[in-house]
N, C-alpha and C positions, 0 to 999 in steps of 0.2 A: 637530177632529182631535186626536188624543192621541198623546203622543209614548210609544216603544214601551219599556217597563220596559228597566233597566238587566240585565245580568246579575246570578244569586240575588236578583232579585225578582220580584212580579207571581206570576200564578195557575199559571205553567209552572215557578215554582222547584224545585218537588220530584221536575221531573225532571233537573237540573244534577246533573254530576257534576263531579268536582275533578279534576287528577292534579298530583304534585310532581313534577320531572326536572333532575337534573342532568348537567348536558351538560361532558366535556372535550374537551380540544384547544386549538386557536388559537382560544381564547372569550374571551378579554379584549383591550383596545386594537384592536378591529377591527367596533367598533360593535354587537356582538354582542345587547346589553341594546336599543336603539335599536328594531334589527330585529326582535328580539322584542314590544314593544310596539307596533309599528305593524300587527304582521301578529295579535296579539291584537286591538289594536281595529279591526281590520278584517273580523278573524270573528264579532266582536262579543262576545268574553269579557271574565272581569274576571279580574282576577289581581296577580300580582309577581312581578318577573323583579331577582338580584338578583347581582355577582360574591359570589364564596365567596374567605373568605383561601387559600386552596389553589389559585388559578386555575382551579379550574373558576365555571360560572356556573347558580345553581339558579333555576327557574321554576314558579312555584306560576299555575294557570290554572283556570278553573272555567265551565262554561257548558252545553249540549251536548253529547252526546258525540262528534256529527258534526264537529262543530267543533273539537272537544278534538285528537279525530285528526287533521284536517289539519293543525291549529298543531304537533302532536307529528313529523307529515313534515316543516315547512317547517324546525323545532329540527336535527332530521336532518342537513337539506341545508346549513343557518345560511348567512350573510352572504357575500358575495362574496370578500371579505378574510378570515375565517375557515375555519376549517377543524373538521370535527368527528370526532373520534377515538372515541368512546363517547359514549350516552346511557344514565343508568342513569330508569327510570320507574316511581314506584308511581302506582296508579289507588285503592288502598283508603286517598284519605285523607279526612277532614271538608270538605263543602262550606259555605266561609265566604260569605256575602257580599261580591261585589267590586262596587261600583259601577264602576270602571273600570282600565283597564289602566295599570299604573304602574312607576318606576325604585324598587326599595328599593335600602336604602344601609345 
C-alpha cells in the first residue's frame, strides 16, 4: 500500500490551484493561525498561514480547488474566539509546492 502524495505532488499536481487571502478582524491572539492549519490539513492542502504587522493574518493555501473553497468558507466563518470583518482573496497566484500546512513567522 502507498501512501497518498502530499499536496503539489504526484501525477494530479497540475490540477492544484493556489489562492493567497488575507483575512481582518479579531484575527490575532484568538488562535486564528492554529485553526487555519488544522482545517488545512484536514482538507489535505499545503500551504502558509502567517499574522501580517498590520493585524490582519494572510494565508497562502494550494491544493484542489474543492478544497480551496471550503478552507476559503471556514477563513469566513474563522475561530470561535475570532471574528471576521473582511477577507480580501486572489485565486491568480503561482502554485508552489506545499508538502504541508504550516505557521510562517
Amino acid at each position: 500500500m502507498t501512501a497518498a502524495p502530499a499536496p503539489g505532488q504526484g501525477p494530479d499536481r497540475a490540477r492544484d490551484e493556489a489562492f493567497l487571502a488575507r483575512v481582518s478582524g479579531r484575527v490575532q491572539g484568538v488562535g486564528f493561525r492554529y485553526f487555519t492549519v488544522r482545517a488545512g490539513r484536514r482538507l489535505g492542502l499545503g500551504g502558509q498561514v502567517r499574522n501580517l504587522p498590520d493585524g490582519r493574518v494572510e494565508v497562502y493555501a494550494t491544493g484542489p480547488r474543492a478544497e480551496l473553497e471550503q478552507l476559503a468558507d471556514q477563513l469566513r466563518r474563522g475561530p470561535g474566539l475570532g471574528r471576521v470583518d473582511q477577507m480580501e482573496i486572489d485565486w491568480n497566484v503561482p502554485v508552489r509546492p506545499a508538502p504541508d500546512f504550516t505557521i510562517g513567522y
